[in-house]
C-alpha positions in Angstrom: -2.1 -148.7 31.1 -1.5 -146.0 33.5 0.3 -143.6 31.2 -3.0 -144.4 29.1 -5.3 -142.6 32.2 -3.4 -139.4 32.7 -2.6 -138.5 29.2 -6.6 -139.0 28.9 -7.3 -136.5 31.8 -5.2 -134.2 30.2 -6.5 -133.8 27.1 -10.5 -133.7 28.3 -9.5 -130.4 29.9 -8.5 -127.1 29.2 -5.3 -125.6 30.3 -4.6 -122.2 32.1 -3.2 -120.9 29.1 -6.6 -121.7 27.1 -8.8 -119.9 29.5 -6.7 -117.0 29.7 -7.0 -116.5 25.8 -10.8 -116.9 26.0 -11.2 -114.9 28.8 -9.2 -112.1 27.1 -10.4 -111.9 23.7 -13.9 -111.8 25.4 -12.9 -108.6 26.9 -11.6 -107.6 24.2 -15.0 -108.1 22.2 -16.6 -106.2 25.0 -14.6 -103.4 25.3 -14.5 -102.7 21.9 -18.6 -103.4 21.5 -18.9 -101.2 24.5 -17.0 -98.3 23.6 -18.7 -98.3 20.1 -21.9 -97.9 21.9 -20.9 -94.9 24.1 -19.6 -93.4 21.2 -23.1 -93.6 19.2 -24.8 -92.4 22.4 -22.6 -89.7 23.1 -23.4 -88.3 19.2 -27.1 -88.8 19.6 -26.8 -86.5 22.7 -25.9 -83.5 20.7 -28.7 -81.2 20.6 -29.4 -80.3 16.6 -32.8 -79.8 15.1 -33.6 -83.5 14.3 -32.6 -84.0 18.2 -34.4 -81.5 20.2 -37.2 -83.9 21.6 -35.1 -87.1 22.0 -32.1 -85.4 23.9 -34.4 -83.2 26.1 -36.7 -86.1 26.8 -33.9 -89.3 27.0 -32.8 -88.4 31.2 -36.6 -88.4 32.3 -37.2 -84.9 31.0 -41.1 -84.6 30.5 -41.7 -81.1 31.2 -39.2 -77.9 30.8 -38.6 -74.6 28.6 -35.2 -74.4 26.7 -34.2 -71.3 25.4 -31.0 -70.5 23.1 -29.0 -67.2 22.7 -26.0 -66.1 21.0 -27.0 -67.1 17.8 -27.7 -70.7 19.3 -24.8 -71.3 20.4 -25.5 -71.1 24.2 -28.8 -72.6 25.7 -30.7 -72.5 28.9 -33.0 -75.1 30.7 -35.7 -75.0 32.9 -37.6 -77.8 34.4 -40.9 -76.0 35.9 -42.3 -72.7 34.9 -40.8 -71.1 38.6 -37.5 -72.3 38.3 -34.8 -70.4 37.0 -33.0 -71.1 33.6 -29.5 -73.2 34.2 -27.0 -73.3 31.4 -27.2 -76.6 29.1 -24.7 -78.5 30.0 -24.8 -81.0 26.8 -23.2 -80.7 23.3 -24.9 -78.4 20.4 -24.9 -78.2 16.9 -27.6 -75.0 16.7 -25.4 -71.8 15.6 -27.0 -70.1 12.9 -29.9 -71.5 13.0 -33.3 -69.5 11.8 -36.7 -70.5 13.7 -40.1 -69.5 12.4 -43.5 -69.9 13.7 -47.1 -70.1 12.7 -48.8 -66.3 13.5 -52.8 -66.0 13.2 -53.1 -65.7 9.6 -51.4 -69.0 9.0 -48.4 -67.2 8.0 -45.0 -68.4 9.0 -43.0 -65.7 10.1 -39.6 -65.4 12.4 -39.2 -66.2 15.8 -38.4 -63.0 17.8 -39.4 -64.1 21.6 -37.0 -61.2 23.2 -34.1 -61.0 25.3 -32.5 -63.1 27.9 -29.6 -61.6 30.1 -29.6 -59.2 27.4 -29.0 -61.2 24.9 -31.9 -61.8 21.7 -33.4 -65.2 22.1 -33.1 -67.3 19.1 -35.1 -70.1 20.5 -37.7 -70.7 22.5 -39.3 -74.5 22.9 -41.6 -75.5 25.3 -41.8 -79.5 26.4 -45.2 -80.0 28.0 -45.8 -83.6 30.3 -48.7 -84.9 27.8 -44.8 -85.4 25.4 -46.2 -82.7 23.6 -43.6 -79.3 22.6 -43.6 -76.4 20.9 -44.2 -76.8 17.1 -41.5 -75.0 14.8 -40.2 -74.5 11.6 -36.1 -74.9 11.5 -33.5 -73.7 8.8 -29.9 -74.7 9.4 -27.2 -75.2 7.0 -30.0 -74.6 3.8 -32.1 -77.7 5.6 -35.1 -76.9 6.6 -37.1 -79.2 9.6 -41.0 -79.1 10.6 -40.9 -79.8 14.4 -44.3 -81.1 15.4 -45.6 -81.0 18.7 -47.0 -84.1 19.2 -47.2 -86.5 16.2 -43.8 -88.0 15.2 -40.6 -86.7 15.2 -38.7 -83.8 12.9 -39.4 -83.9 9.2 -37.0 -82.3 6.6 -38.6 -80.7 4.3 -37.8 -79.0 1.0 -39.0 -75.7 1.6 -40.7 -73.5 4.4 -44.0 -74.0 2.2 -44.6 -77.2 2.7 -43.1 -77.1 6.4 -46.1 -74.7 6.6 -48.1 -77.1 5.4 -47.0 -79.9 7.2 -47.6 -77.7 10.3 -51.4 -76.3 9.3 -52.3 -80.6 8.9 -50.4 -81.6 12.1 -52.7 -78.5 13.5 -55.6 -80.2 12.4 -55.0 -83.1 14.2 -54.9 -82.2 17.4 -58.4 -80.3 16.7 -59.3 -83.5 16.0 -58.0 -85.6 18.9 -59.4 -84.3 22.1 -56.2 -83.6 23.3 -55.4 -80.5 25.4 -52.0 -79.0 26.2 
């Protein structure tokens, strides 16, 4: 009868060698899980046309100027209007990248906003507290993107027509809305 007691207590229990397994093939799970996610949040960090908004915006960024030079491929960030530019420390996929803008005559024409450190500026976006920014039309790699600056996020589009459209309706809007920026 005793025999009959203690191989009962042993087998209502686990043993060291149980727990160790489970406890390491849930670190395993979470390690891998984890390191997936950093992965996926280090690519949505890149700064592309579809990401301008999102990447500025996701570390508390409501308000700043970024500007881009060297054919994009080296960008500049300010977080008020009278501080100076510091070099964009984050990953970019911008180079050769055309930006157009809306002129009087509702006629969209190429962004030339001047020099920085004496180099031509091929970007210029503003990022206003309201979550608001600086509409433009994109073209990279033969894609073309209508940026709006305040209702959703980038569009692709199939040609700088209806970007141009897209932009003149999203214009009309904010008319529309009482909101001032």
């Amino acid at each position: 009868m005793q025999a009959n007691r203690t191989a009962g207590k042993m087998t209502g229990g686990f043993s060291l060698i149980e727990l160790l397994l489970v406890i390491f093939i849930v670190s395993l799970v979470y390690f891998l899980g984890f390191s997936t996610v950093k992965k996926a949040k280090e690519t949505s960090k890149v700064l592309s046309p579809e990401t301008f908004k999102s990447v500025i915006t996701q570390n508390g960024t409501k308000e700043g100027t970024l500007i881009c030079t060297e054919h994009c491929s080296q960008c500049y960030f300010r977080k008020k209007i009278n501080t100076p530019f510091e070099p964009y420390s984050g990953k970019l996929n911008l180079k050769g990248m055309t930006v157009y803008t809306l002129d009087a005559q509702e006629m969209l024409v190429q962004e030339e906003p001047g020099q920085y450190q004496h180099e031509k500026i091929c970007l210029h976006v503003h990022f206003y507290a309201n979550g608001s920014s600086t509409p433009l039309v994109v073209k990279k790699d033969e894609k073309i993107y209508f940026l709006p600056s305040f209702f959703g996020g980038p569009q692709e589009v199939a040609s700088l027509e209806e970007a141009k459209k897209l932009w003149i309706k999203d214009a009309e809007k904010l008319r529309g809305s009482g909101v001032i920026y």
